[in-house]
C-alpha atoms as a printed R data frame, in Angstrom:
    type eleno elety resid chain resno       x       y       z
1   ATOM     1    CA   UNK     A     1 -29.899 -32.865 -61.092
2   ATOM     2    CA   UNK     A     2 -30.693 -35.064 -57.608
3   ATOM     3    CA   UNK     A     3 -33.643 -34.413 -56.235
4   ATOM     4    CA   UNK     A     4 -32.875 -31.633 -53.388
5   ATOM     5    CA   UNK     A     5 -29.661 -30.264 -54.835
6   ATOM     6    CA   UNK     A     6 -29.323 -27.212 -56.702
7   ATOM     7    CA   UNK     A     7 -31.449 -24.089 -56.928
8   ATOM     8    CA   UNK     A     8 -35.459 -24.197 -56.245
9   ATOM     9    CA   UNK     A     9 -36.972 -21.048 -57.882
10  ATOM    10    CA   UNK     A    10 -40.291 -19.361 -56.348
11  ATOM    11    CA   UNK     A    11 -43.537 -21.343 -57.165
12  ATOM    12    CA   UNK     A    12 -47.402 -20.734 -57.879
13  ATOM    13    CA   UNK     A    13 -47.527 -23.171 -54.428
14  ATOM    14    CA   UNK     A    14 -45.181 -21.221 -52.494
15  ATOM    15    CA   UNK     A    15 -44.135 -17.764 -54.645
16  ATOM    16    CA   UNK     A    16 -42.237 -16.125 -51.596
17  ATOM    17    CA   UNK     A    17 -40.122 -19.153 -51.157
18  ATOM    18    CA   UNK     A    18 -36.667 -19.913 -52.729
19  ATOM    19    CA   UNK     A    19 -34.050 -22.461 -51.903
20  ATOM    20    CA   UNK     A    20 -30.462 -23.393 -52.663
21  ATOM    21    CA   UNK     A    21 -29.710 -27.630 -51.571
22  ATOM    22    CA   UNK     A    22 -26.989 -30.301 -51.196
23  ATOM    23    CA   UNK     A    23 -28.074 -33.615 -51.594
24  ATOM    24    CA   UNK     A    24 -25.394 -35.241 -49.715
25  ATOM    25    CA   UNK     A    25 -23.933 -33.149 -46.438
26  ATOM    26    CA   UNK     A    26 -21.823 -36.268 -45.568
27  ATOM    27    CA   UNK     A    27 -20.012 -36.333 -48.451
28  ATOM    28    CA   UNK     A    28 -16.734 -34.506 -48.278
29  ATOM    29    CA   UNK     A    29 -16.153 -34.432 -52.342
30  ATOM    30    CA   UNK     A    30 -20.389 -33.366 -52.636
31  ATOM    31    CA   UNK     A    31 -19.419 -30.320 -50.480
32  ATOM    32    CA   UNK     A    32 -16.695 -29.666 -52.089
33  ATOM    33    CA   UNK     A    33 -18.252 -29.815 -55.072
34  ATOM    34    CA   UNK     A    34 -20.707 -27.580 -54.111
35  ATOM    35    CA   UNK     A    35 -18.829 -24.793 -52.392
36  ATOM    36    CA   UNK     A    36 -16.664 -24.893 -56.033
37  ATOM    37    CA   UNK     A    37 -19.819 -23.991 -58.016
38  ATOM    38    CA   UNK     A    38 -20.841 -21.114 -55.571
39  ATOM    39    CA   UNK     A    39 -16.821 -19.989 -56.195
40  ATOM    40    CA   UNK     A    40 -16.808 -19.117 -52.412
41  ATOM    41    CA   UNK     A    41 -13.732 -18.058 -51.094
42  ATOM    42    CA   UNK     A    42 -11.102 -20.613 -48.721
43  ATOM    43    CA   UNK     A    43 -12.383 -19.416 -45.285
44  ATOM    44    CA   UNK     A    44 -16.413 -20.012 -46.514
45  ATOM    45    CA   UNK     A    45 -15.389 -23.031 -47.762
46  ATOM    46    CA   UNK     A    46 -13.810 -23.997 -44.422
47  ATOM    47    CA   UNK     A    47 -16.613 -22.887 -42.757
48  ATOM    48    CA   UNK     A    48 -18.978 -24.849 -44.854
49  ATOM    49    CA   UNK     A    49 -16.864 -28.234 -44.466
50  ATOM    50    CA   UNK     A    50 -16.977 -27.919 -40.419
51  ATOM    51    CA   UNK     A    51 -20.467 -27.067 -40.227
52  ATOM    52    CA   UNK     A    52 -21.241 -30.252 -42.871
53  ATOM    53    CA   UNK     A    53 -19.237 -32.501 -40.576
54  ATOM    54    CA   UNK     A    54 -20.812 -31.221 -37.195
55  ATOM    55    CA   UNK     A    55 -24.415 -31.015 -38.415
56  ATOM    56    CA   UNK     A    56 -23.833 -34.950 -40.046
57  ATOM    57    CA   UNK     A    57 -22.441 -36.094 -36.977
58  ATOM    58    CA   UNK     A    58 -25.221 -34.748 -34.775
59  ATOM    59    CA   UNK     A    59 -28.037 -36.292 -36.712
60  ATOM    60    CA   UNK     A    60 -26.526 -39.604 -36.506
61  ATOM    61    CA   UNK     A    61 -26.210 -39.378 -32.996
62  ATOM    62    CA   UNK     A    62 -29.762 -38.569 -32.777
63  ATOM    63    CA   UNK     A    63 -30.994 -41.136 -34.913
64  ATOM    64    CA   UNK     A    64 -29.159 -43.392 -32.802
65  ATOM    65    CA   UNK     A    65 -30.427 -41.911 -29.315
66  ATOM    66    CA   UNK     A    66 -34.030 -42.367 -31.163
67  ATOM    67    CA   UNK     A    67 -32.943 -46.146 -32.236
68  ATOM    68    CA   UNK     A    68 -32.209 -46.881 -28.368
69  ATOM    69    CA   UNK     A    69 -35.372 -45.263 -26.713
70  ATOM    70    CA   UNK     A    70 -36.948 -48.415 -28.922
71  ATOM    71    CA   UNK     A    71 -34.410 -50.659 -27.898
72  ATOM    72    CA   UNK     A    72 -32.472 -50.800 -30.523
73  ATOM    73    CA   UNK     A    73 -28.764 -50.720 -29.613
74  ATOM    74    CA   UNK     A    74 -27.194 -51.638 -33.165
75  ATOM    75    CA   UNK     A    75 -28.872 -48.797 -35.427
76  ATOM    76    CA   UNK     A    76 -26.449 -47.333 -37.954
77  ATOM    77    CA   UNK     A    77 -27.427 -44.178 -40.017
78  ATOM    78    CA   UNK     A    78 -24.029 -43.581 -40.945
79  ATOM    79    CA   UNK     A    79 -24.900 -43.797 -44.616
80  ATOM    80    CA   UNK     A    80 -28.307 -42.269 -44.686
81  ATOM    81    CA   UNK     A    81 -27.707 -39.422 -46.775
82  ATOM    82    CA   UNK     A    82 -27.924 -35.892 -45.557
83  ATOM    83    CA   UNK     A    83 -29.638 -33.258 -47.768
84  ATOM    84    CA   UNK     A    84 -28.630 -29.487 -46.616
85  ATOM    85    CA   UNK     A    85 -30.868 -26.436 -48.219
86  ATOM    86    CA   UNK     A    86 -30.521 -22.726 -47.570
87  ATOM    87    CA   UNK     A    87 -34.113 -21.312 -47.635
88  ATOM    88    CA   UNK     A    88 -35.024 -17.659 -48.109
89  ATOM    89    CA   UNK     A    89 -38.224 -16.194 -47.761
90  ATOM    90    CA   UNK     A    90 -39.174 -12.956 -49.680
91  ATOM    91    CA   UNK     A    91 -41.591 -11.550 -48.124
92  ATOM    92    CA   UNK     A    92 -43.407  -8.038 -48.859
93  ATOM    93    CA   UNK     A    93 -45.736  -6.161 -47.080
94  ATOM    94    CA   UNK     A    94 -48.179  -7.679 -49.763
95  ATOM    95    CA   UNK     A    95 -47.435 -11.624 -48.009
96  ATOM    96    CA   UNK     A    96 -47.997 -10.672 -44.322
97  ATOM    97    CA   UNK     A    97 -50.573 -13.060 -43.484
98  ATOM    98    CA   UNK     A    98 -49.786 -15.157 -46.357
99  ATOM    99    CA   UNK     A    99 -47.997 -18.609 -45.692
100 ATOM   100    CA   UNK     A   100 -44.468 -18.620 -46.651
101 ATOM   101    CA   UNK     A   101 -44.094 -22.375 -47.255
102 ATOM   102    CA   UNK     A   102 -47.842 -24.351 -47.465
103 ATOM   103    CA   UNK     A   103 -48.612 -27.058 -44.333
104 ATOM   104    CA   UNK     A   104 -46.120 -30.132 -44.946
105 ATOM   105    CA   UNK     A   105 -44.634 -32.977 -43.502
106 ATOM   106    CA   UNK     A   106 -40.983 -33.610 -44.267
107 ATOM   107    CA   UNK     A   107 -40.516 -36.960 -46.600
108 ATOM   108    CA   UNK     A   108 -37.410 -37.858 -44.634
109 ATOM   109    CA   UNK     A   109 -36.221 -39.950 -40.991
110 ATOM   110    CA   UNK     A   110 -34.775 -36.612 -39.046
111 ATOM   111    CA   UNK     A   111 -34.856 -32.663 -39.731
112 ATOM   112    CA   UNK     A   112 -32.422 -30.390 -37.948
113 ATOM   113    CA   UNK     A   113 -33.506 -26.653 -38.308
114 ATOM   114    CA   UNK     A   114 -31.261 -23.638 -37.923
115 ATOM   115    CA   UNK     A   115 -33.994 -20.916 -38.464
116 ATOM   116    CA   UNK     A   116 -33.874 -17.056 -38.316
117 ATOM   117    CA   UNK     A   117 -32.914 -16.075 -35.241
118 ATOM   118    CA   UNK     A   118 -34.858 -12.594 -35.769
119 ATOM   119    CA   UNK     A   119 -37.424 -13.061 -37.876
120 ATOM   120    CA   UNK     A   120 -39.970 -15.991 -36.682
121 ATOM   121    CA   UNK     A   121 -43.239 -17.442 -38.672
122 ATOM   122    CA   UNK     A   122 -42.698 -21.400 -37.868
123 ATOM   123    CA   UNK     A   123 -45.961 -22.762 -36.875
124 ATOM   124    CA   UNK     A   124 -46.273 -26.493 -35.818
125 ATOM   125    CA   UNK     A   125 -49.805 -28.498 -35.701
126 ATOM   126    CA   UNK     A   126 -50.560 -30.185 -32.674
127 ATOM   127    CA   UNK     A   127 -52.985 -33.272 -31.827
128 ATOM   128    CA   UNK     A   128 -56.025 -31.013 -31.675
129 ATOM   129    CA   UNK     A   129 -54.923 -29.629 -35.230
130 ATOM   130    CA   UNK     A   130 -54.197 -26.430 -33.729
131 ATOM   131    CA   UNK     A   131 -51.152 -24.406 -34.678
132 ATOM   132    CA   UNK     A   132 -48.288 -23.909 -32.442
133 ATOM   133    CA   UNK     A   133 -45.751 -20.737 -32.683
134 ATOM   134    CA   UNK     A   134 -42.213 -21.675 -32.690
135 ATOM   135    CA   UNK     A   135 -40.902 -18.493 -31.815
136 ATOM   136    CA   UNK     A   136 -36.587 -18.109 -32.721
137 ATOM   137    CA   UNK     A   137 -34.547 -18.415 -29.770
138 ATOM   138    CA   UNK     A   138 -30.957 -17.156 -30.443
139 ATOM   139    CA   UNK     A   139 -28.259 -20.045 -30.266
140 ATOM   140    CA   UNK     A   140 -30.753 -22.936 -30.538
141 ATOM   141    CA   UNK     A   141 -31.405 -25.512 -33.056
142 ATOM   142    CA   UNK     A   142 -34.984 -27.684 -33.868
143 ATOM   143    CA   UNK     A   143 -35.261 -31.026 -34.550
144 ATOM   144    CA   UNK     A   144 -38.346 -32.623 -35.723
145 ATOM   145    CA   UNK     A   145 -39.605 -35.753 -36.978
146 ATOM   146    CA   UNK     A   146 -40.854 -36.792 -40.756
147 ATOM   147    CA   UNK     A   147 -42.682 -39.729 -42.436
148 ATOM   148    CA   UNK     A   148 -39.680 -42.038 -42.424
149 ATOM   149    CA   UNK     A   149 -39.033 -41.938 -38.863
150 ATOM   150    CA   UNK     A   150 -42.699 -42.949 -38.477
151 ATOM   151    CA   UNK     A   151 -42.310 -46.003 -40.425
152 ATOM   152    CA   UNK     A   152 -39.245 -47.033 -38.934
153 ATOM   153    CA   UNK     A   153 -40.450 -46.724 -36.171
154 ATOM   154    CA   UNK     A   154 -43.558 -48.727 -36.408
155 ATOM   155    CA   UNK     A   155 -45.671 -45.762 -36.084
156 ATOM   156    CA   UNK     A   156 -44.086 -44.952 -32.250
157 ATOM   157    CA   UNK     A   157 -42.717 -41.979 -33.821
158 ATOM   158    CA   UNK     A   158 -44.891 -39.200 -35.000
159 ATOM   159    CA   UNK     A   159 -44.147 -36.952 -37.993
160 ATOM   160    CA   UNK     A   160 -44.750 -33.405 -37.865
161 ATOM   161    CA   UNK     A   161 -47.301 -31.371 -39.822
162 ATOM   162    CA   UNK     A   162 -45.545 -27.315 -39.690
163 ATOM   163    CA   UNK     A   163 -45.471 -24.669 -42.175
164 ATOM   164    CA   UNK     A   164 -44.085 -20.985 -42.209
165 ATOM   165    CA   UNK     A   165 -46.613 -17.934 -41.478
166 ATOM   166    CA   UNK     A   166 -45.141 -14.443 -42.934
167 ATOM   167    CA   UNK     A   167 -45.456 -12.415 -40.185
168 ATOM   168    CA   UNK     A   168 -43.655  -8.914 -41.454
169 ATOM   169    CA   UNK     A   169 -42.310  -7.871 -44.685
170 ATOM   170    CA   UNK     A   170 -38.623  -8.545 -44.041
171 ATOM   171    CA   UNK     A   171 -36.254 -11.242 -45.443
172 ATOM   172    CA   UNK     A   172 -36.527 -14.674 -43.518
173 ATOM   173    CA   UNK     A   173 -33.765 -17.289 -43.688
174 ATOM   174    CA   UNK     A   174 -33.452 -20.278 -42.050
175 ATOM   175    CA   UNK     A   175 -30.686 -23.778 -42.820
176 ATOM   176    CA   UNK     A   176 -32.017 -26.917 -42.672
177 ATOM   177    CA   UNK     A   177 -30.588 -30.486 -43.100
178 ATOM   178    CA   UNK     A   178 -32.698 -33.234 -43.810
179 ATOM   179    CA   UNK     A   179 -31.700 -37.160 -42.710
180 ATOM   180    CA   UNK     A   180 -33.454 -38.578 -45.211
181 ATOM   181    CA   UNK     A   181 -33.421 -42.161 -45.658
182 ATOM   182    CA   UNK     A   182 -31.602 -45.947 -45.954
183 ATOM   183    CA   UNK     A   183 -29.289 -44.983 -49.340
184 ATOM   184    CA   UNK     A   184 -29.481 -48.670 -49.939
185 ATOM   185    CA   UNK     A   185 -32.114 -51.397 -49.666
186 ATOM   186    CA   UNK     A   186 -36.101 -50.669 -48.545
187 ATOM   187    CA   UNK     A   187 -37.360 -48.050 -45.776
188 ATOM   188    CA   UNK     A   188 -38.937 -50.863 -43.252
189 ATOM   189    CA   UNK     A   189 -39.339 -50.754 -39.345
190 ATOM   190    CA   UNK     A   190 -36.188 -53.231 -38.087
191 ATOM   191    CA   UNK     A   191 -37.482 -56.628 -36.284
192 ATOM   192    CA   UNK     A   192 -37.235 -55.460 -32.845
193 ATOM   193    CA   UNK     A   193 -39.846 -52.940 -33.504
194 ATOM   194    CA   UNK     A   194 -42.064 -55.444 -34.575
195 ATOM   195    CA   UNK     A   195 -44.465 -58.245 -32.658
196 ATOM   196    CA   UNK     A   196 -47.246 -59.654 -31.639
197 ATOM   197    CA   UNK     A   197 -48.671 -56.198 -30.073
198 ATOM   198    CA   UNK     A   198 -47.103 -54.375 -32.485
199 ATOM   199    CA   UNK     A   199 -47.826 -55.672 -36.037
200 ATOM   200    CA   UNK     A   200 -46.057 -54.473 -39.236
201 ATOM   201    CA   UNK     A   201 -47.782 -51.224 -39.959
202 ATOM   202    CA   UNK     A   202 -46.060 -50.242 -43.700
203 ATOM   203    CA   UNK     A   203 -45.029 -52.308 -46.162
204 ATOM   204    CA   UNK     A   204 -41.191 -51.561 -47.374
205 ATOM   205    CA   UNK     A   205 -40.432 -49.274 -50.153
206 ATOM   206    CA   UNK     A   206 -37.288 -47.807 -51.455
207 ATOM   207    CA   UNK     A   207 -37.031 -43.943 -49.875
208 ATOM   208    CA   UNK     A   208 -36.670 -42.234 -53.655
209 ATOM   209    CA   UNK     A   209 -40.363 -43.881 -54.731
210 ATOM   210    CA   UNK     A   210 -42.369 -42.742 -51.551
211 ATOM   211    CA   UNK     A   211 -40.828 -39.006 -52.242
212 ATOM   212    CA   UNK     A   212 -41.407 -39.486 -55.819
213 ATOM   213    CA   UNK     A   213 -45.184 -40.722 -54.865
214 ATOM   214    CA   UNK     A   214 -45.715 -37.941 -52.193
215 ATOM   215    CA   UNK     A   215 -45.006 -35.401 -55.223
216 ATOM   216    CA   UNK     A   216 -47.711 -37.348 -58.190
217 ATOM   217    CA   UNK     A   217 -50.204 -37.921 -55.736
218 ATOM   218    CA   UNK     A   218 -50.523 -34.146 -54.531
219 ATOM   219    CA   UNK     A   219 -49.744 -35.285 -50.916
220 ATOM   220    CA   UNK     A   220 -47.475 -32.905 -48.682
221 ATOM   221    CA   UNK     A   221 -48.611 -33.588 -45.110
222 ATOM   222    CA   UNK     A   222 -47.944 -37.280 -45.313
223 ATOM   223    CA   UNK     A   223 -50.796 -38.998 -46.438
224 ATOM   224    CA   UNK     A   224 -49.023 -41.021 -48.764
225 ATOM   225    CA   UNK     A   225 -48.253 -42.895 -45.992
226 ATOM   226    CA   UNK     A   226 -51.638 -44.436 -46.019
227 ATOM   227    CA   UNK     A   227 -51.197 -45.958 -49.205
228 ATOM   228    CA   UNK     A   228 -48.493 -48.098 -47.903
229 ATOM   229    CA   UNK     A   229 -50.341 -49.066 -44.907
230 ATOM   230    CA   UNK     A   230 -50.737 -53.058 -43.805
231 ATOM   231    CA   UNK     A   231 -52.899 -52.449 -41.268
């Protein structure tokens, strides 16, 4: 099974927290694929392939947007892949108080969040390491940054420490689709982020071994980043 696909069962970490993932949203045969193994029915399966599409298309754009801010007009995150997870929180009157999902970073570029439009508990850290409510706000969709865009970026780009707060015994849900990283070659900041002001900051690595070392080393709010530090 890919890392991110398939279904993630409650943990001693985070015991309210279940999830249900697509490794690759841009694929048209992995969603199909997927939607096949759920046996969902034409008009779910319709629903699932426009929303894939859409969703894709929008974090490309905004990887791009990102890209030009730096002035970079030629960045293509076509072939990043996309990894897509349902996430439901059970939470009972036990968990108020409780987190739902422990203080993280996300390992990829770009996250786009469709959360509960009803039910909130998303709490972001700020500079001052203070915790910031992101209350729902119906029709809306967050996007924030993770430890790949900071790299790429040559550390221009923040990523963002958040978890989830249980706030009532209820049901949470929330979609979210990660833009993870280069599918081929090394995770590096491109030449016209880098000069004379702006030295390399992170050595290149291959996406799959910084997740892989974020999970051995015990570090979820991006402080594996540290190890691949230059200077």
């Amino acid at each position: 099974v890919i890392a991110g696909s398939g279904y993630m069962a409650p943990s001693v970490v985070n015991p309210f927290y279940e999830a249900l993932g697509l490794y690759d949203l841009g694929s048209s045969q992995a969603v199909q694929e997927f939607c096949s193994q759920l046996n969902v029915t034409p008009h779910q399966r319709e629903i699932m392939e426009a929303y894939g599409k859409a969703i894709h298309d929008l974090a490309v754009k905004i990887g791009e947007k990102m890209a030009e801010s730096l002035g970079i007009m030629d960045a293509d995150f076509e072939e990043w892949p996309c990894q897509f997870r349902i996430n439901k929180y059970n939470f009972t009157p036990e968990a108020v108080g409780s987190l739902g999902v422990q203080l993280h970073t996300d390992s990829g570029f770009l996250t786009i969040l469709q959360d509960d439009e009803n039910v909130g508990g998303l709490e972001v850290m700020d500079n001052a390491g203070s915790f910031v409510s992101v209350p729902p706000f119906h029709g809306t969709l967050l996007a924030n940054l993770g430890d790949i865009a900071q790299v790429w970026s040559n550390g221009r780009f923040c990523n963002v420490k958040h978890r989830v707060q249980c706030k009532e015994a209820t049901t949470r849900f929330s979609i979210a689709t990660f833009m993870l990283g280069p599918r081929k070659g090394n995770v590096e900041a491109p030449v016209e982020a880098v000069d004379h002001d702006h030295p390399r900051l992170y050595q290149p690595f291959i996406y799959d071994d910084y997740r892989k070392l974020r999970v051995s080393k015990k570090m979820p709010t991006g402080e594996a980043l540290e190890l691949l530090r230059l200077v």
